[in-house]
Phi, psi and omega in degrees: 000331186296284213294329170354295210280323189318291165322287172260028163263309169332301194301317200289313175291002178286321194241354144306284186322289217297301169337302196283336215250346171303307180317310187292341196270315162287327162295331194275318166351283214290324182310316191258072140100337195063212163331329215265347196287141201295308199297324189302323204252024186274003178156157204245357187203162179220156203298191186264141128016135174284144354283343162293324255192168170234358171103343161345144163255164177201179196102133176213143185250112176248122218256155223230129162325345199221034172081185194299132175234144170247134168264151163100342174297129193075033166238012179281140175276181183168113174316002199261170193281170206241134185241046186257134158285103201281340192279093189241001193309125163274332144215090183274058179222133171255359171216181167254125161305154182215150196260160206213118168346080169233189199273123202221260184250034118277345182276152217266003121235181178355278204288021173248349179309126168206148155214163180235155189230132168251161166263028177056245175291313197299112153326295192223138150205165201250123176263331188302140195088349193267183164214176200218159185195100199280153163333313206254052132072018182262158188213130181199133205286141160265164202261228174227206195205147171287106186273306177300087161303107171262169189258113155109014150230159204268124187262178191211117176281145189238179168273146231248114174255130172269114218230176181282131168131334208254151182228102190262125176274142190256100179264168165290294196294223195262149165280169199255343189240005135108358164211183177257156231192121206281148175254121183272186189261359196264337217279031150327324212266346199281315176317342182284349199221358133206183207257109159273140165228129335319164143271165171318136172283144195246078162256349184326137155327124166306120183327324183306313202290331165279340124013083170271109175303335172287317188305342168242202184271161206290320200270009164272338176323309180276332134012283202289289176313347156268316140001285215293314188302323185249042174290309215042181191300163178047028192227146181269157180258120221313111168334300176291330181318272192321299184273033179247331219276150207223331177258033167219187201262176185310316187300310183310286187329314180291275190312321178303346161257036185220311185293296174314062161206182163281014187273296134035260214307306210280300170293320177304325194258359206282343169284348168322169183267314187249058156293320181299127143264211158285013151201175189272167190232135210191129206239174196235306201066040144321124171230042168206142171302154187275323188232192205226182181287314200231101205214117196243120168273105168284142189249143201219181180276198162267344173257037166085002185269158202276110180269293171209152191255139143210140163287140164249139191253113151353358198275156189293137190299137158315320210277000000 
């Protein structure tokens, strides 16, 4: 019983110290701005740190019918990549697409199955997303497409805008180069090696014409270059063709197999004004033909509306 009065003066100076300590924490409060400080009314939650984050707060609590709701959540800002699916457009069209006559149930496989959409009227529409749909009820979504193809590395397809002039042909089956693909003035060279239907138009620069005499040794310059000139366009040239041929030098022969292809091709030109042409080449990847003998194709939005209708007439392709 003696230690009692002891005990609660231990308390009392226990919650003085807390008190005075309340005080300091409210003079330094009041020193850096108080109420007035930019930081007091910014937000109900604060970001992670750099590199996610800038350490920010955000967010606001707001009272509600169904009592307090916090807002801002997942609205924090933040550097790190955003792994959200952006393809939400419901209508990107400034115009109307027109389905364009191609080989449906003659062709005699997959890969020869194709049809094409120009963009008619339209400036600009987003082909990536739309769909297509034959009579007997098959539907299969198009993807999207790469435009610079480089050759012998993994391209990353991106979404396919159809611009007015431009034409994308829809084959069914697999690309041979495993995406889809804006067509260059290089892309020729892909034809020596593999079978498109259609085929690629072979316009590539003649090799002669990028042809440089500093590129061999100076007394091979005419030489090499009637060599190069009678290789011709769009075609890479054979090992043996080249280290058989006895009237040019070694230099010539390395270039002609390291220069003379489409990567090549693709870098000397690709800043030209008419490297692009007009159209795309776009795969299904389908590993059965799509349509039937009796065959109406639809082309629809993304939110289901009907864009354009065509019957394909059996018939042999324009292209």
């Amino acid at each position: 019983m003696a230690d009692k009065p002891t005990s609660e003066l231990s308390a009392k100076g226990f919650f003085l110290q807390f008190l005075l300590l309340l005080i300091i924490l409210f003079v330094i409060w009041l020193s850096t701005g108080g109420p007035s400080r930019p930081k007091s009314n910014s937000g109900f939650f604060i970001e992670p740190p750099a590199p996610l984050g800038g350490g920010d707060s955000y967010g606001t609590v707001e009272a509600g019918p169904d009592g307090l709701v916090i807002k801002g959540v997942g609205n924090q800002k933040s550097t790190a990549p955003s792994t959200v699916d952006t393809v939400t457009v419901t209508n990107p069209f400034t115009g109307n697409p027109s389905l364009v006559q191609g080989t449906a149930g003659i062709a005699k496989t997959i890969n020869e199955e194709y049809f094409s959409i120009q963009a008619g009227d339209a400036q600009k529409f987003r082909l990536t997303g739309l769909s297509v749909r034959s009579e007997k009820g098959k539907a299969v979504t198009l993807g999207g497409a790469t435009k610079l193809l480089k050759f012998g590395v993994i391209n990353q397809e991106d979404l396919l805008f159809l611009e007015k002039g431009e034409t994308a042909i829809v084959s069914s089956g697999r690309s041979p180069l495993g995406v889809s693909f804006r067509v260059n003035k290089c892309s020729g060279y892909l034809d020596q090696f593999y079978k498109f239907n259609p085929s690629i138009g072979h316009k590539c620069p003649y090799p002669d014409d990028d042809f440089k005499p500093k590129d061999v040794t100076t007394d091979d310059a005419y030489y090499c270059r009637n060599f190069i000139g009678s290789i011709g366009r769009c075609r890479m040239p054979e090992i043996k063709y080249v280290t058989n041929e006895m009237g040019i030098s070694q230099s010539c022969k390395n270039y002609a197999l390291e220069k003379i292809n489409y990567n090549s091709c693709v870098e000397a030109h690709k800043n030209d004004s008419d490297f692009y042409t007009n159209e795309w080449r776009v795969f299904l990847g389908q590993e059965t033909p799509l349509w039937s003998t009796s065959i109406n194709l639809e082309l629809k939005s993304i939110d289901g509306k009907l864009l354009d209708s065509l019957p394909l007439t059996l018939t042999n392709s324009p292209y």
